[in-house]
PARO-302104 format. One line per field, with one value per atom (N, C-alpha, C): residue number from 1; residue in one letter; z, x, y. Coordinates in nm, 2 decimals, m for minus. Layout:
num = NUM	... $
residu = A	... $
c3 = Z	... $
c1 = X	... $
c2 = Y	... $
***
This chain:
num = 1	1	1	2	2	2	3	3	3	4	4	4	5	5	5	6	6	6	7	7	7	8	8	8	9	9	9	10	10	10	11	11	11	12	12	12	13	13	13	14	14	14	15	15	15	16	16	16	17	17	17	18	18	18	19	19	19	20	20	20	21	21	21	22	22	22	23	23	23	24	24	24	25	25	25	26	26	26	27	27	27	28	28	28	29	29	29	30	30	30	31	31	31	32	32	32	33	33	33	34	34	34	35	35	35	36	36	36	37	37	37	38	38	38	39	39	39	40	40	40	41	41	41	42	42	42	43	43	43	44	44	44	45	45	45	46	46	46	47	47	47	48	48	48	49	49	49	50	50	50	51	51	51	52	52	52	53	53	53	54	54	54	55	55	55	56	56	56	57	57	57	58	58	58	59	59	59	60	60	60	61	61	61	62	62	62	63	63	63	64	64	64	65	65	65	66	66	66	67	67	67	68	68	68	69	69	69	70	70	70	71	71	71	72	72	72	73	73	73	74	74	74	75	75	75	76	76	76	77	77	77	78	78	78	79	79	79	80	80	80	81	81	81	82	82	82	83	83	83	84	84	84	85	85	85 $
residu = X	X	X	X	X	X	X	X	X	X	X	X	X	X	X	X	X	X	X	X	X	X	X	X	X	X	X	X	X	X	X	X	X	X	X	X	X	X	X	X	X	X	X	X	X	X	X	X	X	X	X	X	X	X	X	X	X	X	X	X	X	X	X	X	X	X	X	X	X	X	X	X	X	X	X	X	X	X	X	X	X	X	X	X	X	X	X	X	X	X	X	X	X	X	X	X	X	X	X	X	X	X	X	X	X	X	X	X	X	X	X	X	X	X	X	X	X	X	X	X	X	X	X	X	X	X	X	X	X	X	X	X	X	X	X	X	X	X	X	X	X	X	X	X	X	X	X	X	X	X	X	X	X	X	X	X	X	X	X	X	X	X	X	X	X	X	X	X	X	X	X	X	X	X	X	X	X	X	X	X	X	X	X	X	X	X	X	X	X	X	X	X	X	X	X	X	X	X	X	X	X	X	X	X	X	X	X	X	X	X	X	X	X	X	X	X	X	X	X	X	X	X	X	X	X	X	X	X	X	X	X	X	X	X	X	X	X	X	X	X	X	X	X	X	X	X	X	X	X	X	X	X	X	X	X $
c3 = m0.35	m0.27	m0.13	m0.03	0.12	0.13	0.21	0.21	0.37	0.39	0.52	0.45	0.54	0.45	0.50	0.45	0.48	0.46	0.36	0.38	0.29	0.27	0.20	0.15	0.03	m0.02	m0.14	m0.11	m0.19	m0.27	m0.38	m0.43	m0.43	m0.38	m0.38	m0.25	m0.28	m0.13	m0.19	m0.07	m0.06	0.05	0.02	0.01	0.08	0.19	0.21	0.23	0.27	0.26	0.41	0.44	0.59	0.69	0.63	0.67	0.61	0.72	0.64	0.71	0.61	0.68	0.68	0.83	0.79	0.74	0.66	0.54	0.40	0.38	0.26	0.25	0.16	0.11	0.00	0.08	m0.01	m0.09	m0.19	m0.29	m0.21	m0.19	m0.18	m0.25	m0.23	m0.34	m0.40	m0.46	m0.50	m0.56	m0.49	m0.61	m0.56	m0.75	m0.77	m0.73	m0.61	m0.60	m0.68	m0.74	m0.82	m0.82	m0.85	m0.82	m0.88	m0.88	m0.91	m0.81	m0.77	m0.68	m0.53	m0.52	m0.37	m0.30	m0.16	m0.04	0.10	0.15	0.21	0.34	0.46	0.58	0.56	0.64	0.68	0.78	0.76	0.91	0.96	1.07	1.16	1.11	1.08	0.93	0.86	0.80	0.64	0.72	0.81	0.81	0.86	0.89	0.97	0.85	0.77	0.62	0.49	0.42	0.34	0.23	0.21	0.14	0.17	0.07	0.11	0.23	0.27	0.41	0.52	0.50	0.59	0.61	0.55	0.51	0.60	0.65	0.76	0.76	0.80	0.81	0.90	0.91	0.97	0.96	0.86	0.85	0.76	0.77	0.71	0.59	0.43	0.35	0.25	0.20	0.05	m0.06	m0.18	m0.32	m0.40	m0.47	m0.59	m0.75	m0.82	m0.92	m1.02	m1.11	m1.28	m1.33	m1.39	m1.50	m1.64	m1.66	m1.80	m1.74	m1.64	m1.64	m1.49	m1.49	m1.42	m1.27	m1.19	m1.01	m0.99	m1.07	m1.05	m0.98	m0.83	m0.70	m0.76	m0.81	m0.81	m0.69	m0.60	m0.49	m0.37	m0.24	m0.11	0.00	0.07	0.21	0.28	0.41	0.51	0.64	0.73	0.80	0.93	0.98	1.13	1.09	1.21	1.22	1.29	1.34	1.37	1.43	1.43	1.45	1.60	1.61	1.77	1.73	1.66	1.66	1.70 $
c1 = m1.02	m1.09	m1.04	m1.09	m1.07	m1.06	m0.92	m0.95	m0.88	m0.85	m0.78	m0.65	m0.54	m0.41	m0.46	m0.44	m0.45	m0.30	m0.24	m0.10	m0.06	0.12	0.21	0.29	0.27	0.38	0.45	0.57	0.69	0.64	0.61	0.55	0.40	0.28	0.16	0.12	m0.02	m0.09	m0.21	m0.28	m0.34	m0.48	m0.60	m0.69	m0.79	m0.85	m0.99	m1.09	m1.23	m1.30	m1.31	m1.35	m1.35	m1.45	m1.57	m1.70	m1.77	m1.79	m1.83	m1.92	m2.11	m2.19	m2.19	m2.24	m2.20	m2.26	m2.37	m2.43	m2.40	m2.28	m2.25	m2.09	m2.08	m1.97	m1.86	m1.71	m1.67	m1.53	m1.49	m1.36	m1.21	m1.09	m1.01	m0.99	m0.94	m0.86	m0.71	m0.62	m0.46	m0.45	m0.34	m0.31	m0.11	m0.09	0.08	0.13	0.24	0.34	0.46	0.46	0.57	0.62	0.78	0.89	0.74	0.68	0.62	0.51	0.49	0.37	0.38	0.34	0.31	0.29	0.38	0.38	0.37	0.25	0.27	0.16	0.22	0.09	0.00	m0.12	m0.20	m0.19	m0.19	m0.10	0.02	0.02	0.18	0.23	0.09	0.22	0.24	0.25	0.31	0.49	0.51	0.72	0.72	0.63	0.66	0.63	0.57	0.53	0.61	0.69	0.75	0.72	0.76	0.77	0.70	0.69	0.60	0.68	0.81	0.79	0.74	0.69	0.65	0.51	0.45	0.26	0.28	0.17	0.14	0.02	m0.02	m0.16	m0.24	m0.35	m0.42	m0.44	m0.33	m0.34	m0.44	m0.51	m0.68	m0.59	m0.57	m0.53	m0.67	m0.63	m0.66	m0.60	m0.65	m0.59	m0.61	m0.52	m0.55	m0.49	m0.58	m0.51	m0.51	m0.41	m0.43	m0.54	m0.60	m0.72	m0.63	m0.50	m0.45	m0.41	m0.35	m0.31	m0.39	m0.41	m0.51	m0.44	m0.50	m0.45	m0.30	m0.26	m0.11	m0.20	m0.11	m0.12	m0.06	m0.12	m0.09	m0.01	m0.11	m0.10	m0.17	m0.08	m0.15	m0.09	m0.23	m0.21	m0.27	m0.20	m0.22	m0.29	m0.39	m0.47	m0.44	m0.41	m0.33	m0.22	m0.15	m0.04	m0.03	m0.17	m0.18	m0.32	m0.37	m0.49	m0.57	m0.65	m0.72	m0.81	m0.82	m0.97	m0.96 $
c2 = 0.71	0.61	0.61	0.61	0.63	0.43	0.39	0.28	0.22	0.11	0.09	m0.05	0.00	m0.09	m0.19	m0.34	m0.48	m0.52	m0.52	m0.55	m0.49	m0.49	m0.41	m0.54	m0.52	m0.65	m0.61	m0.57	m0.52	m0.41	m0.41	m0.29	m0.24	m0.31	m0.36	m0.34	m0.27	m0.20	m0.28	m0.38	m0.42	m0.36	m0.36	m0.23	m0.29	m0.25	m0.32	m0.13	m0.20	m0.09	m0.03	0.06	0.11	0.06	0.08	0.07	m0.04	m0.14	m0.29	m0.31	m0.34	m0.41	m0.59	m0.58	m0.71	m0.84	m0.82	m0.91	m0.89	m0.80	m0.77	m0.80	m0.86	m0.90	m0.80	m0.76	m0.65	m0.76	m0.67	m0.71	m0.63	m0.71	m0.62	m0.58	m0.46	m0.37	m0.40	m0.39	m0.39	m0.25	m0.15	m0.06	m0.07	m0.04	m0.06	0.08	0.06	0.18	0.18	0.25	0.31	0.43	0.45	0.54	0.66	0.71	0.81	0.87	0.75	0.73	0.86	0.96	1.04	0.97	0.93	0.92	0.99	1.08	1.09	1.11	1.18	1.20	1.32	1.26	1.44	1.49	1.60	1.67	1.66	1.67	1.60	1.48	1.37	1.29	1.28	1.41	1.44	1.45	1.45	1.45	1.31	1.22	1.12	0.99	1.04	0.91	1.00	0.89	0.99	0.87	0.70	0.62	0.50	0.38	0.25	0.17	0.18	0.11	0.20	0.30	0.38	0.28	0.29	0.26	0.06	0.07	m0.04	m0.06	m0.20	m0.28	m0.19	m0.14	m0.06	0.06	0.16	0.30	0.31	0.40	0.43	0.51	0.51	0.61	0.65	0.77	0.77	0.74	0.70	0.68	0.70	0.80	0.81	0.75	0.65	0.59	0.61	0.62	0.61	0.62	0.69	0.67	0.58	0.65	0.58	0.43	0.40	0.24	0.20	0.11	0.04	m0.02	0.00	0.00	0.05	0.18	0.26	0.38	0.37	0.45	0.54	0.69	0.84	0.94	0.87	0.95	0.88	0.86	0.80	0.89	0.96	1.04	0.97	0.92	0.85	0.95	0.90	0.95	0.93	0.85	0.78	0.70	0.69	0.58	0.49	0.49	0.35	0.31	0.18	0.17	0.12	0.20	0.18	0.08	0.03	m0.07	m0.21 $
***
């Protein structure tokens, strides 16, 4: 899922959607980082993102979660480092 960080709280990435109309009402997302979980950039910041205090309010990621346990972050590649909007 392509999403945009809203906040990072201790182990917990909190998710909103990218593209929001605005008569429609969306859910945040939560997915759990854990010691297993891939951390990192695309491109140039794949050496510059390595772990969860890396990841910040604004950076646009992808996620990929658990099919077997429910909101466990597989894997998150981050797209910018920071947000122009």
């Amino acid at each position: 899922m392509k999403k945009q960080i809203v906040e990072v709280n201790d182990d917990i990435l909190v998710l909103a959607v990218l593209k929001i109309k605005p008569d429609e009402s969306y859910v945040l997302v939560e997915a759990k980082i854990t010691d297993k979980t891939i951390i990192t950039g695309f491109g140039v910041n794949r050496f510059l993102i390595d772990d969860i205090t890396d990841l910040k309010h604004g950076q646009k990621v992808r996620v990929w979660v658990s099919e077997d346990e429910k909101n466990i972050a597989e894997k998150v590649i981050v797209y910018n480092l920071i947000n122009f909007n």
